[in-house]
Chimera marker file (.cmm) of the C-alpha trace (Angstrom):
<marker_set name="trace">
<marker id="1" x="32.415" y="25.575" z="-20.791" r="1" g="1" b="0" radius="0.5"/>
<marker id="2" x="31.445" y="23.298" z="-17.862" r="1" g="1" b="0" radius="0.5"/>
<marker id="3" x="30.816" y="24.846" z="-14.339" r="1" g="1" b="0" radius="0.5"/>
<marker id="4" x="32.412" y="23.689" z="-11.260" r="1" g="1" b="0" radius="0.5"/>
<marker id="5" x="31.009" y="24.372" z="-8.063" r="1" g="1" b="0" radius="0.5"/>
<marker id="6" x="33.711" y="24.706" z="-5.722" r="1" g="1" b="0" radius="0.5"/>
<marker id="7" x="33.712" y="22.375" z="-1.975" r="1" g="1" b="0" radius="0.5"/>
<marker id="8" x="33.382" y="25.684" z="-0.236" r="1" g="1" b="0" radius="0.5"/>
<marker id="9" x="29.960" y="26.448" z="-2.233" r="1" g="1" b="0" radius="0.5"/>
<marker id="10" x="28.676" y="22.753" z="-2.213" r="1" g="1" b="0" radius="0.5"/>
<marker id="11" x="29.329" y="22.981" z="1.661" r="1" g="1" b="0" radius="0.5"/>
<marker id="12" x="27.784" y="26.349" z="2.263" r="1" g="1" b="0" radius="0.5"/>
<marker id="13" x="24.666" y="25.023" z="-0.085" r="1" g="1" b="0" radius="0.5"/>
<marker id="14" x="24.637" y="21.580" z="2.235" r="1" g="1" b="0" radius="0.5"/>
<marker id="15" x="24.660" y="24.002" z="5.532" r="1" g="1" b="0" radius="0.5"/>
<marker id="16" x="21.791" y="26.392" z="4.263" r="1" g="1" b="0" radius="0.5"/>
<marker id="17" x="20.195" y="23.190" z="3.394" r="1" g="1" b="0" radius="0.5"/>
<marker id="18" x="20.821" y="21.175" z="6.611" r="1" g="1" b="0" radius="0.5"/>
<marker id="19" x="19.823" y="24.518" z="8.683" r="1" g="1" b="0" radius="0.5"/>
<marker id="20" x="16.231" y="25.010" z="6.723" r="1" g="1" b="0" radius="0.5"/>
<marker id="21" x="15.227" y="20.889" z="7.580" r="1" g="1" b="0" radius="0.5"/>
<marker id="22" x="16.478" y="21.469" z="11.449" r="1" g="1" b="0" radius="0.5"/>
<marker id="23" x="14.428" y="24.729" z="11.481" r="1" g="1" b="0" radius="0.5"/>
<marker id="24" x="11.352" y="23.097" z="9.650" r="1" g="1" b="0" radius="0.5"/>
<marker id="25" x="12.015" y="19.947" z="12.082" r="1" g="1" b="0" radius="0.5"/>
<marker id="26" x="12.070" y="22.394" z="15.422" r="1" g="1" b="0" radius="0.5"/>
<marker id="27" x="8.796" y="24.146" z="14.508" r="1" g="1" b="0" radius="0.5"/>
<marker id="28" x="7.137" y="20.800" z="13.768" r="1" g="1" b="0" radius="0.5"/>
<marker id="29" x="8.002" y="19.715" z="17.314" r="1" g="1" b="0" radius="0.5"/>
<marker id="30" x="6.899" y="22.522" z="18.890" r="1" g="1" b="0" radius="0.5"/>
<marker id="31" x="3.309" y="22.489" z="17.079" r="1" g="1" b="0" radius="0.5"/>
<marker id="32" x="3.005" y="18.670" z="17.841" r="1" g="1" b="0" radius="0.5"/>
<marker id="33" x="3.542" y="19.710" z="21.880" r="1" g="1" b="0" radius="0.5"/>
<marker id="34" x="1.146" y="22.438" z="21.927" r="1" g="1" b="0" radius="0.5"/>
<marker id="35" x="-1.378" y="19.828" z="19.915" r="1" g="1" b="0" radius="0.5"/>
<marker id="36" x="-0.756" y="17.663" z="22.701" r="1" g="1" b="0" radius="0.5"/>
<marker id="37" x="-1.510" y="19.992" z="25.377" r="1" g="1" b="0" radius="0.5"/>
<marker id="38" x="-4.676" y="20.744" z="23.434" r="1" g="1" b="0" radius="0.5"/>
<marker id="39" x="-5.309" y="16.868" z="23.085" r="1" g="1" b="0" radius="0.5"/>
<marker id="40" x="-4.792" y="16.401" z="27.038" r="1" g="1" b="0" radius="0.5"/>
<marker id="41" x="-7.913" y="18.556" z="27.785" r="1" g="1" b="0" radius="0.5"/>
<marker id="42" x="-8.059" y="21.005" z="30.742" r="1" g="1" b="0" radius="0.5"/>
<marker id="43" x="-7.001" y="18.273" z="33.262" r="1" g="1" b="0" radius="0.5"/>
<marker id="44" x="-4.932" y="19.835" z="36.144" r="1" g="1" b="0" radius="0.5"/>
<marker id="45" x="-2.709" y="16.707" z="35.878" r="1" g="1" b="0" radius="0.5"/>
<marker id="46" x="0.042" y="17.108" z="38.463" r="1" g="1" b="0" radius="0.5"/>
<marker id="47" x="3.363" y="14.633" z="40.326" r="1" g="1" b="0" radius="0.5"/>
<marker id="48" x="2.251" y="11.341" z="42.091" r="1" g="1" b="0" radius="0.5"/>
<marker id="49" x="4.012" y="12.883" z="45.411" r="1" g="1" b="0" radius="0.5"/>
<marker id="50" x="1.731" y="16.639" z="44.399" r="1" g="1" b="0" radius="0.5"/>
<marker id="51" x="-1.467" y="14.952" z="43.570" r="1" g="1" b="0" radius="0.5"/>
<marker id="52" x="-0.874" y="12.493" z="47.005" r="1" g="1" b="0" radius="0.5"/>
<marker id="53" x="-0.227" y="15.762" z="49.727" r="1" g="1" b="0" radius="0.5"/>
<marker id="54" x="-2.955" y="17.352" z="48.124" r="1" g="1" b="0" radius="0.5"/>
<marker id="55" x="-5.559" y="14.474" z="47.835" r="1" g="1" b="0" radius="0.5"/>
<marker id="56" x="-4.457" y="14.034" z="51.513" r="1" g="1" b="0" radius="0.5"/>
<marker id="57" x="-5.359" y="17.718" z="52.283" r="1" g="1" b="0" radius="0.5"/>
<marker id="58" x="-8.815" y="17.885" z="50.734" r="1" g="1" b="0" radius="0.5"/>
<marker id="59" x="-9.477" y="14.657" z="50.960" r="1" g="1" b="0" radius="0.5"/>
<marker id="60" x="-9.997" y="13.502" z="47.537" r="1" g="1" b="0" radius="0.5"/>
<marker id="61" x="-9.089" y="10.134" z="45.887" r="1" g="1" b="0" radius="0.5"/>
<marker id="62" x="-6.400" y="10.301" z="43.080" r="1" g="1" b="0" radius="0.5"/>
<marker id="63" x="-6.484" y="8.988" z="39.242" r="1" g="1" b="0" radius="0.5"/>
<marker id="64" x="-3.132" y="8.257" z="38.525" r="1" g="1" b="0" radius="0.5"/>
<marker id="65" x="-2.195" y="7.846" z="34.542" r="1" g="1" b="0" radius="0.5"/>
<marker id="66" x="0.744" y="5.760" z="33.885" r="1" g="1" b="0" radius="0.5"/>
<marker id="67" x="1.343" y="7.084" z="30.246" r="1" g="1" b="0" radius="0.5"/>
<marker id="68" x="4.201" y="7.016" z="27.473" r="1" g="1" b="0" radius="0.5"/>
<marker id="69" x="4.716" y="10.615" z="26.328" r="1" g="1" b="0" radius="0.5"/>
<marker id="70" x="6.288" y="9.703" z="22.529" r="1" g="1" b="0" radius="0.5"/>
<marker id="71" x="5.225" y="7.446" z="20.185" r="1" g="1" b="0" radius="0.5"/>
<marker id="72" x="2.087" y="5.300" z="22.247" r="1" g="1" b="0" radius="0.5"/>
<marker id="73" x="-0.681" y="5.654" z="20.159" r="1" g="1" b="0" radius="0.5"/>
<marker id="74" x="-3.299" y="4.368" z="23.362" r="1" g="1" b="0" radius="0.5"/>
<marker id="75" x="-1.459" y="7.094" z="25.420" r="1" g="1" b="0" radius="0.5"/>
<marker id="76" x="-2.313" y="9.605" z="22.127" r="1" g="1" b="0" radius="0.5"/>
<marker id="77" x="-5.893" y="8.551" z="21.579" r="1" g="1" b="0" radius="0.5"/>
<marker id="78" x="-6.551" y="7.980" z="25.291" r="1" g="1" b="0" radius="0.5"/>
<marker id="79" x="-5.554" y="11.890" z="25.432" r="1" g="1" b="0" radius="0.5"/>
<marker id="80" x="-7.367" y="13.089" z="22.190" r="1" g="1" b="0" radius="0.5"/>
<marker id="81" x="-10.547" y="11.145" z="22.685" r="1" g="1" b="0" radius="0.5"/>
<marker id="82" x="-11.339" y="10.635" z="26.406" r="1" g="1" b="0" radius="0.5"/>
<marker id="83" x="-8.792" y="13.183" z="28.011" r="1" g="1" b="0" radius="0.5"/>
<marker id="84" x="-9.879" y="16.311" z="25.938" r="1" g="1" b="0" radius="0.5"/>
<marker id="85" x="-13.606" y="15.802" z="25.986" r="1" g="1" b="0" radius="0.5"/>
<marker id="86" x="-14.480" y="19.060" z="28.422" r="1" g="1" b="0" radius="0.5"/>
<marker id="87" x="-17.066" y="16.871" z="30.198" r="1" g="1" b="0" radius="0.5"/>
<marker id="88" x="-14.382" y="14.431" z="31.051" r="1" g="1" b="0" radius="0.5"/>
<marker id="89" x="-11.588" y="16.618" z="31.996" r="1" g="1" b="0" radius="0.5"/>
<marker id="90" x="-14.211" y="18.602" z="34.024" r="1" g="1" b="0" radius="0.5"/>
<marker id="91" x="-15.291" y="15.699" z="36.026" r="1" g="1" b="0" radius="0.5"/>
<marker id="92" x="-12.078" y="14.524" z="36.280" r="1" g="1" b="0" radius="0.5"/>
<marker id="93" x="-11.015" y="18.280" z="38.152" r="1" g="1" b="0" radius="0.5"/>
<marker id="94" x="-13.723" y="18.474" z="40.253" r="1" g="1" b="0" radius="0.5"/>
<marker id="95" x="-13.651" y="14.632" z="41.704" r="1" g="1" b="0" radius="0.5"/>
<marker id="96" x="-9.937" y="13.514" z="41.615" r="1" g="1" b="0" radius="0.5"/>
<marker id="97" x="-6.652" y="15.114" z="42.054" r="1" g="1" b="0" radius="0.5"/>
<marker id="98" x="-5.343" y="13.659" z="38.858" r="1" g="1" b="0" radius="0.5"/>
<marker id="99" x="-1.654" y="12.408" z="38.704" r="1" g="1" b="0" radius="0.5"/>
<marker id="100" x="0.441" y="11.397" z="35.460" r="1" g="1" b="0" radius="0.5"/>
<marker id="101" x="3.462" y="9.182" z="35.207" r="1" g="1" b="0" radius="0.5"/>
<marker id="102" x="5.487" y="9.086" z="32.228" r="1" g="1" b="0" radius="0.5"/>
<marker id="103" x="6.801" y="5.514" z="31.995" r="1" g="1" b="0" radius="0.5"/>
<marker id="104" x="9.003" y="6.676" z="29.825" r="1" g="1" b="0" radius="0.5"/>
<marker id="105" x="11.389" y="8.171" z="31.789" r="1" g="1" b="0" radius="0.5"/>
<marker id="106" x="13.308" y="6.886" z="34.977" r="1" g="1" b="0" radius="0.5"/>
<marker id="107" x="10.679" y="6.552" z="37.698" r="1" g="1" b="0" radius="0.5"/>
<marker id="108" x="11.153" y="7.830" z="41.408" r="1" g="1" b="0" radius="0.5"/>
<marker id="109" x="11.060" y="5.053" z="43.690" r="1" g="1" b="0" radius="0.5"/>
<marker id="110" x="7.620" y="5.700" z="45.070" r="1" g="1" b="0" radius="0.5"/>
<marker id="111" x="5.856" y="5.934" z="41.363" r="1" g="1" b="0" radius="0.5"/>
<marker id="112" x="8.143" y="2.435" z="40.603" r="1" g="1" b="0" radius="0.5"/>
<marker id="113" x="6.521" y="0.940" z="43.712" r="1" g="1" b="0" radius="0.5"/>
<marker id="114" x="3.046" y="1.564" z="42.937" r="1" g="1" b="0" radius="0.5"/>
<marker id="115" x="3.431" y="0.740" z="39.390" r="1" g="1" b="0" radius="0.5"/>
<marker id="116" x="4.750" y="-2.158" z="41.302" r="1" g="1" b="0" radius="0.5"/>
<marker id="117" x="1.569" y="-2.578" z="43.400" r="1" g="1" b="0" radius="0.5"/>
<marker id="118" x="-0.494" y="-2.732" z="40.252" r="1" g="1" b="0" radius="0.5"/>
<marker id="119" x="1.477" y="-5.220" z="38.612" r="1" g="1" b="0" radius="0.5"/>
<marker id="120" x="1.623" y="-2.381" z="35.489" r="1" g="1" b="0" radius="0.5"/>
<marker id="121" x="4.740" y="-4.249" z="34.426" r="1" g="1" b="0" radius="0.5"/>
<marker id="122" x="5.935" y="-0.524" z="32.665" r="1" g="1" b="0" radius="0.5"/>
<marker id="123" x="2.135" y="-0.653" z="30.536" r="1" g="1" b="0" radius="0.5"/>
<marker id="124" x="0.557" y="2.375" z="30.095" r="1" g="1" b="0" radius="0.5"/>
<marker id="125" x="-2.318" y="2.077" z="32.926" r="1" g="1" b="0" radius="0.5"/>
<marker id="126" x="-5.062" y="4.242" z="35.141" r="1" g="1" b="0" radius="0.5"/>
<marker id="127" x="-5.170" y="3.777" z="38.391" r="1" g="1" b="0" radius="0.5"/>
<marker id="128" x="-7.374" y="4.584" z="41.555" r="1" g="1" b="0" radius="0.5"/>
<marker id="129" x="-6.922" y="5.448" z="45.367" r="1" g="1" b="0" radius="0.5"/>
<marker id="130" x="-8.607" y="7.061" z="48.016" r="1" g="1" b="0" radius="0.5"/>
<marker id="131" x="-7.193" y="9.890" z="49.539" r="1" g="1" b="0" radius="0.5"/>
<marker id="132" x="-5.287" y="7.513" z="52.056" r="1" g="1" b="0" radius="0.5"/>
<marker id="133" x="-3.659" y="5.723" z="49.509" r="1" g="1" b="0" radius="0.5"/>
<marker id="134" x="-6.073" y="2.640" z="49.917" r="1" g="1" b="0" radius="0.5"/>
<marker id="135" x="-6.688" y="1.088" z="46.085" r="1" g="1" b="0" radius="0.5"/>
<marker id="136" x="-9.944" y="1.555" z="44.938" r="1" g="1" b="0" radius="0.5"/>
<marker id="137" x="-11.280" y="-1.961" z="44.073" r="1" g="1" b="0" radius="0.5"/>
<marker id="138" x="-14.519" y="-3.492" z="42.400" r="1" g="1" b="0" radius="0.5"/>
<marker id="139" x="-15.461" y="-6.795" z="40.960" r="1" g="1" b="0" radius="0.5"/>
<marker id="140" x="-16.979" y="-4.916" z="38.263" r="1" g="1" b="0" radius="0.5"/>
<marker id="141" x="-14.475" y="-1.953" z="38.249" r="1" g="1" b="0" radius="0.5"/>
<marker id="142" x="-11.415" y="-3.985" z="38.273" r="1" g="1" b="0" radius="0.5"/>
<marker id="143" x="-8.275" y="-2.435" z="36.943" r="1" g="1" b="0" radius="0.5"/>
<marker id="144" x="-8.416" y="-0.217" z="33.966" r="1" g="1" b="0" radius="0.5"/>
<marker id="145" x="-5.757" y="-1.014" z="31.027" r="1" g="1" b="0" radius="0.5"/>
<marker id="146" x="-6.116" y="0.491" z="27.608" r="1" g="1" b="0" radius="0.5"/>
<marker id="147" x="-5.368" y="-1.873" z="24.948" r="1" g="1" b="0" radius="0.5"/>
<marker id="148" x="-7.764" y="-1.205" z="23.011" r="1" g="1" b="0" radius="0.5"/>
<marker id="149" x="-9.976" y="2.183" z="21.850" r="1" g="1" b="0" radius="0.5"/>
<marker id="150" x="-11.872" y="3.434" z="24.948" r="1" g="1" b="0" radius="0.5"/>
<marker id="151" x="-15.314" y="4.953" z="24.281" r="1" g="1" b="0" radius="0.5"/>
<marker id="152" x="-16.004" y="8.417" z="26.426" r="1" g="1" b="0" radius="0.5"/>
<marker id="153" x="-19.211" y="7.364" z="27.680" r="1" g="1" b="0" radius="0.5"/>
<marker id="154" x="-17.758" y="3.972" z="29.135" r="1" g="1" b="0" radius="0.5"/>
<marker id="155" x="-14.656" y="5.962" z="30.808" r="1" g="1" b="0" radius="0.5"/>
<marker id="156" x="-17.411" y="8.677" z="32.388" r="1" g="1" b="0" radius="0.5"/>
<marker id="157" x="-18.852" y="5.238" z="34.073" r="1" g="1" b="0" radius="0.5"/>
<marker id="158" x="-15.986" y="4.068" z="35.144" r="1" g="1" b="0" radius="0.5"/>
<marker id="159" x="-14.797" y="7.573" z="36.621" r="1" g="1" b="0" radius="0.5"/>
<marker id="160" x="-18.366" y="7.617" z="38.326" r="1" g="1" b="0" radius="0.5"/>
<marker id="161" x="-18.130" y="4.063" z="39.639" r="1" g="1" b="0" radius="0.5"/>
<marker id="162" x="-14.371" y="4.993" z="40.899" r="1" g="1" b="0" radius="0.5"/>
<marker id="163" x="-15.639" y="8.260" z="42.766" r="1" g="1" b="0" radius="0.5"/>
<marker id="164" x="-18.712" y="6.435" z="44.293" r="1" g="1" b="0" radius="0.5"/>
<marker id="165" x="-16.254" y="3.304" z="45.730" r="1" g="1" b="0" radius="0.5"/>
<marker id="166" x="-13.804" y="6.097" z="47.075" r="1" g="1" b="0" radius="0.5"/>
<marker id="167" x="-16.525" y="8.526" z="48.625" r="1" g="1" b="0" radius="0.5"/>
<marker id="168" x="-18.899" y="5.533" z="49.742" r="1" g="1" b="0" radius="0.5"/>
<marker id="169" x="-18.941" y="5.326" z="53.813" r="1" g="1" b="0" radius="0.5"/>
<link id1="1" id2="2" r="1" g="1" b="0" radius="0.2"/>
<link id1="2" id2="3" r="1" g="1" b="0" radius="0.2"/>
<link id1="3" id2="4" r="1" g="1" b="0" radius="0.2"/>
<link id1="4" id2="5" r="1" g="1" b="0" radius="0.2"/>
<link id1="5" id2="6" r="1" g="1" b="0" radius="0.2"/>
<link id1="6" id2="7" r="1" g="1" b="0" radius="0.2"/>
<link id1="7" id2="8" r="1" g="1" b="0" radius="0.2"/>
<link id1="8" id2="9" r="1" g="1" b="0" radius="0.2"/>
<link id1="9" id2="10" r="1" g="1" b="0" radius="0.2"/>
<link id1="10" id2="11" r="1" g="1" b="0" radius="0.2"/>
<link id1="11" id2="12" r="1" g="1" b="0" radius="0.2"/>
<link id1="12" id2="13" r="1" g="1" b="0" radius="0.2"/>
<link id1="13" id2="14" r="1" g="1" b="0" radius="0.2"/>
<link id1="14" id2="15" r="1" g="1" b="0" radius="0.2"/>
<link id1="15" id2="16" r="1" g="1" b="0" radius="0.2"/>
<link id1="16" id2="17" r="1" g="1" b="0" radius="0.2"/>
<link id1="17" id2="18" r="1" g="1" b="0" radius="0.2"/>
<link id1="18" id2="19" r="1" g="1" b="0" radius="0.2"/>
<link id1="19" id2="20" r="1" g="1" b="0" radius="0.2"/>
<link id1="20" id2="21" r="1" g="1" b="0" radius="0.2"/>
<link id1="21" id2="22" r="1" g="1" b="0" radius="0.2"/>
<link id1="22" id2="23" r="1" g="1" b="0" radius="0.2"/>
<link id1="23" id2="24" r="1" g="1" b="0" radius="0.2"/>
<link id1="24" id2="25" r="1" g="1" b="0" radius="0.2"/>
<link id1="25" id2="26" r="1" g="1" b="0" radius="0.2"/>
<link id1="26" id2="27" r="1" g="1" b="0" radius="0.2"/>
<link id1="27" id2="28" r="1" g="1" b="0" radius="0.2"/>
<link id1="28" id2="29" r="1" g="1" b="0" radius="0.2"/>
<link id1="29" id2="30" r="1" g="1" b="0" radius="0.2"/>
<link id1="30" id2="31" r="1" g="1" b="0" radius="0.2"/>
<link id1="31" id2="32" r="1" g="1" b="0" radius="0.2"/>
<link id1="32" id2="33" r="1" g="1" b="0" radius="0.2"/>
<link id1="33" id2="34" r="1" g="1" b="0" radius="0.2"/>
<link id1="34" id2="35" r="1" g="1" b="0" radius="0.2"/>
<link id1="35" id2="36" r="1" g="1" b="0" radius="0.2"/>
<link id1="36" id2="37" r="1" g="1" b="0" radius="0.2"/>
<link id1="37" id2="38" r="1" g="1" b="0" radius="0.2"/>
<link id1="38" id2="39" r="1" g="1" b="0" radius="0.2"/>
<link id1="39" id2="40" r="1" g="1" b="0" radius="0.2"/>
<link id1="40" id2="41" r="1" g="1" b="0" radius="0.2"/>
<link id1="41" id2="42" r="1" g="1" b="0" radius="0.2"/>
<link id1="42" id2="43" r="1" g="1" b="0" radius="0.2"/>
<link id1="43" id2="44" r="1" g="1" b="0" radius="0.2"/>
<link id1="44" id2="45" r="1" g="1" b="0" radius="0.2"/>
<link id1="45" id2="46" r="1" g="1" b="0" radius="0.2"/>
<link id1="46" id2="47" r="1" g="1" b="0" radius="0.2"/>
<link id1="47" id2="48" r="1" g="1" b="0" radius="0.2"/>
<link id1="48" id2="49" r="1" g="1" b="0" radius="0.2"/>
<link id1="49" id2="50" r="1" g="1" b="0" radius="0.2"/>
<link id1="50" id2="51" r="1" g="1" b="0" radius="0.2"/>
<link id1="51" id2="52" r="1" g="1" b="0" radius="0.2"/>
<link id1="52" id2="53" r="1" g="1" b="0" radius="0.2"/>
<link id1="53" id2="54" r="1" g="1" b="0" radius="0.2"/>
<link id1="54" id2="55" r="1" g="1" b="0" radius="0.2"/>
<link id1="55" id2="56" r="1" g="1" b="0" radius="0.2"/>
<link id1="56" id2="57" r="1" g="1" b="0" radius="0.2"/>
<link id1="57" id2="58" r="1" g="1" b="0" radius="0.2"/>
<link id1="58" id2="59" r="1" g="1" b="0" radius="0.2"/>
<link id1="59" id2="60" r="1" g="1" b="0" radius="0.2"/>
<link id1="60" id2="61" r="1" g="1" b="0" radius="0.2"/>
<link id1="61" id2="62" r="1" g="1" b="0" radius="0.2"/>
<link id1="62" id2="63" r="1" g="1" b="0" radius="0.2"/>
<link id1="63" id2="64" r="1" g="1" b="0" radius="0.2"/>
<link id1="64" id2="65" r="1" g="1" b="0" radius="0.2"/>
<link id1="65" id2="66" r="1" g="1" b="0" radius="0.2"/>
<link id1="66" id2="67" r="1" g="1" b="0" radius="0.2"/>
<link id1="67" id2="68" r="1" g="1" b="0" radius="0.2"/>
<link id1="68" id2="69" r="1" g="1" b="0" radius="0.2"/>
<link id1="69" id2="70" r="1" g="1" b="0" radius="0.2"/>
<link id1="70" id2="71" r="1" g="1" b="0" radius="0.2"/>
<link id1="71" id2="72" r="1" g="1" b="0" radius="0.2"/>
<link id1="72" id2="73" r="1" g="1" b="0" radius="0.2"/>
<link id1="73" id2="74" r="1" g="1" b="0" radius="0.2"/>
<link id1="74" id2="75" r="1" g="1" b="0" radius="0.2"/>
<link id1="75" id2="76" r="1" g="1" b="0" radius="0.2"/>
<link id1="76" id2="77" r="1" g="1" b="0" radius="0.2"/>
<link id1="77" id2="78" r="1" g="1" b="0" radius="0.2"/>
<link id1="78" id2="79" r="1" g="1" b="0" radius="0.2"/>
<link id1="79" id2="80" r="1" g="1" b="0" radius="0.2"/>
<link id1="80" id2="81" r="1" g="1" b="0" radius="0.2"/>
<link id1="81" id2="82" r="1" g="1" b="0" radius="0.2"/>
<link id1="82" id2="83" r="1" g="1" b="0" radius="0.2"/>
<link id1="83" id2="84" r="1" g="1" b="0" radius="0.2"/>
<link id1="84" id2="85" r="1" g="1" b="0" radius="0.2"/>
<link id1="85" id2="86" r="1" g="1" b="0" radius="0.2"/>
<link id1="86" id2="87" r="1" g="1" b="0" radius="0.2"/>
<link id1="87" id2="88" r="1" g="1" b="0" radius="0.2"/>
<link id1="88" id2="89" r="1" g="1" b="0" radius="0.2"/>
<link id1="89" id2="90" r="1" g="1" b="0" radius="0.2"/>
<link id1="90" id2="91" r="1" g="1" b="0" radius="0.2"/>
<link id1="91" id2="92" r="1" g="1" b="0" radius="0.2"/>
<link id1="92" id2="93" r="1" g="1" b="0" radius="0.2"/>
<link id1="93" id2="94" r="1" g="1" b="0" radius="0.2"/>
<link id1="94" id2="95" r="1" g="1" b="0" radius="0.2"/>
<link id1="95" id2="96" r="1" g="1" b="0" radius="0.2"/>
<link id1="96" id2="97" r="1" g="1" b="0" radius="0.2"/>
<link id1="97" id2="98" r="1" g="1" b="0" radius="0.2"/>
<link id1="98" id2="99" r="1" g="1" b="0" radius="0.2"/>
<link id1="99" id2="100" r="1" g="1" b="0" radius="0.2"/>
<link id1="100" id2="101" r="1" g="1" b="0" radius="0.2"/>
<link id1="101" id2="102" r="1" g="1" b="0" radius="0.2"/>
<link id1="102" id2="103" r="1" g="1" b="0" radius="0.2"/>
<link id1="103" id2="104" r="1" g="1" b="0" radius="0.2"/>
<link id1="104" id2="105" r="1" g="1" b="0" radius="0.2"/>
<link id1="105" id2="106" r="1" g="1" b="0" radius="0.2"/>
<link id1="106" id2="107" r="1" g="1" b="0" radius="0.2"/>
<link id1="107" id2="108" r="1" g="1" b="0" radius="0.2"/>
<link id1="108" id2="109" r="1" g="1" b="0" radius="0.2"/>
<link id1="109" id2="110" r="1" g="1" b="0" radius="0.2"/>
<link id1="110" id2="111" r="1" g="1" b="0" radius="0.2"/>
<link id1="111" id2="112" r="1" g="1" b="0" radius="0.2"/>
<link id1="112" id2="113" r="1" g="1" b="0" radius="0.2"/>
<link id1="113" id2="114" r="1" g="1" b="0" radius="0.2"/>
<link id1="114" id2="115" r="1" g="1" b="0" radius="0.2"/>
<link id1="115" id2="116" r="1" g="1" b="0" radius="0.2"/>
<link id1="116" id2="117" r="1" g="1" b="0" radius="0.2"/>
<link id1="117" id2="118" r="1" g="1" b="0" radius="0.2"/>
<link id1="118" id2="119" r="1" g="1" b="0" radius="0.2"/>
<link id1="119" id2="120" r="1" g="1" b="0" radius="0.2"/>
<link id1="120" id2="121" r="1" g="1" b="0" radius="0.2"/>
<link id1="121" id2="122" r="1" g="1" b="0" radius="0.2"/>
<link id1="122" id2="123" r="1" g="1" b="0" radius="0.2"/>
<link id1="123" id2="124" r="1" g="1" b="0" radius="0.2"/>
<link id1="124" id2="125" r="1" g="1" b="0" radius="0.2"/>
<link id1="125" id2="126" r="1" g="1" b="0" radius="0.2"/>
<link id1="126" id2="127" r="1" g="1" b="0" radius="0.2"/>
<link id1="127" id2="128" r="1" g="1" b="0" radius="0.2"/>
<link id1="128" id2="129" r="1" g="1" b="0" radius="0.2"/>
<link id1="129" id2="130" r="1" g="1" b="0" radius="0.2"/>
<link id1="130" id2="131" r="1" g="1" b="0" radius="0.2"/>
<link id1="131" id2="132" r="1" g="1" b="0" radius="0.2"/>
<link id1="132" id2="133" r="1" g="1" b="0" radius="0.2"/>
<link id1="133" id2="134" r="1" g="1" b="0" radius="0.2"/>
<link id1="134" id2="135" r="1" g="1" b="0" radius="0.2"/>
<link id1="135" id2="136" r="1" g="1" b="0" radius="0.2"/>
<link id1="136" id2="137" r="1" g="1" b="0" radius="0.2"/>
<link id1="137" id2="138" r="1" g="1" b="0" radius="0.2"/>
<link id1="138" id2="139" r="1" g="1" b="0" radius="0.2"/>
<link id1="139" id2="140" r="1" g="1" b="0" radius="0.2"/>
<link id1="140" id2="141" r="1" g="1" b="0" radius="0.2"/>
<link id1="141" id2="142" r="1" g="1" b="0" radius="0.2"/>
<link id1="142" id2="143" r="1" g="1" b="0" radius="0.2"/>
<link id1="143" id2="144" r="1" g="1" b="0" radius="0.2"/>
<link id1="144" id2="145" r="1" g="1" b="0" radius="0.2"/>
<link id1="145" id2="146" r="1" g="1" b="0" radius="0.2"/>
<link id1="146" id2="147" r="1" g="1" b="0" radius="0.2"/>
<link id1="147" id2="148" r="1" g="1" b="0" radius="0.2"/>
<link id1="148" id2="149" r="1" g="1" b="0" radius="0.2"/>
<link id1="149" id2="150" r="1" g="1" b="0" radius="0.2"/>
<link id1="150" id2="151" r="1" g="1" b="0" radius="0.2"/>
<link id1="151" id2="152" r="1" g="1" b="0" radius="0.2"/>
<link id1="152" id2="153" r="1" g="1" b="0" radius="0.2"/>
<link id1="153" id2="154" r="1" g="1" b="0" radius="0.2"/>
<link id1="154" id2="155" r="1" g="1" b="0" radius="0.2"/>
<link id1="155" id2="156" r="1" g="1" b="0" radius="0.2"/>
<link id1="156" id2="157" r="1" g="1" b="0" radius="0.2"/>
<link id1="157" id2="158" r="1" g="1" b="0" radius="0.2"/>
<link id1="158" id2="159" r="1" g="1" b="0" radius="0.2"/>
<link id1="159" id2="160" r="1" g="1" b="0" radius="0.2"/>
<link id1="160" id2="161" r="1" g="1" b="0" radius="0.2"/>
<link id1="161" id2="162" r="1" g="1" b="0" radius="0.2"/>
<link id1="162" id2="163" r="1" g="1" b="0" radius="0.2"/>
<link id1="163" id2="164" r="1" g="1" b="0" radius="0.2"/>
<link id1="164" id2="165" r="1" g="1" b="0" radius="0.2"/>
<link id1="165" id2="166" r="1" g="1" b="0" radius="0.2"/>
<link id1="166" id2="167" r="1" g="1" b="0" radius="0.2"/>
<link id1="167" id2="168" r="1" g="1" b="0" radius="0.2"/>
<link id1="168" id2="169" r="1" g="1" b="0" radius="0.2"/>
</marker_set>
């Protein structure tokens, strides 16, 4: 005698099915965001118009991180190998009033104009001003794009040689 599983029980079978992947698929998601908080370090990363009243108040000069939240793997290793380092993150909190700009989403008019100003042509990109807004320029510091792997040690220098241009009388 052959069994026949009736459309009722393949469907309920499909749902319970269906509902175990979504649930599976939710919890997934959830682990990669707290991974990515983890990744991002201990960086009090705030808003481009937050980071600029409050740079302006204490007088600090801003990093600004144009990043791509999903699926940039420079954003991803920028954040698990520089970003998260404590030293980094550290210096980063005590020197600059760090800003973050997702790229990936529509952009207010003032982060599209200084994405503008840098030419960052909707690149993932870190960017440096004093607490007046002023870019902070070098020959030797020049813009910093990551296309390819950055080292710790080299981003330390470069935050040091940013702080020194934006403190320096």
């Amino acid at each position: 005698m052959t069994k026949h599983l009736s459309f009722q029980a393949v469907t309920m079978k499909t749902l319970t099915t269906l509902s175990c992947l979504l649930a599976i698929i939710a919890l997934s998601s959830c682990s990669m965001n707290m991974e990515r908080k983890e990744w991002a370090g201990d960086i009090n990363w705030r808003s481009l118009e937050q980071a600029r009243v409050e740079a302006k108040e204490v007088g600090k000069p801003l990093m600004i991180d144009f990043y791509v939240s999903e699926a940039c793997h420079r954003c991803m290793m920028m954040a698990m190998q520089v970003y998260a380092k404590p030293e980094i993150s550290q210096y980063i909190n005590v020197n600059f009033i760090p800003a973050k700009i997702n790229i990936s989403r529509t952009l207010t008019p003032e982060e599209h104009a200084l994405g503008k100003k840098y030419d960052f042509n909707y690149d993932c990109l870190v960017v440096f001003e004093t607490a007046d807004g002023e870019v902070i320029e070098d020959v030797k510091l020049g813009r910093f794009c990551f296309v390819d792997p950055v080292d710790p040690k080299f981003f330390m220098g470069y935050l040091e040689r940013a702080n020194e241009l934006a403190t320096a009388d």
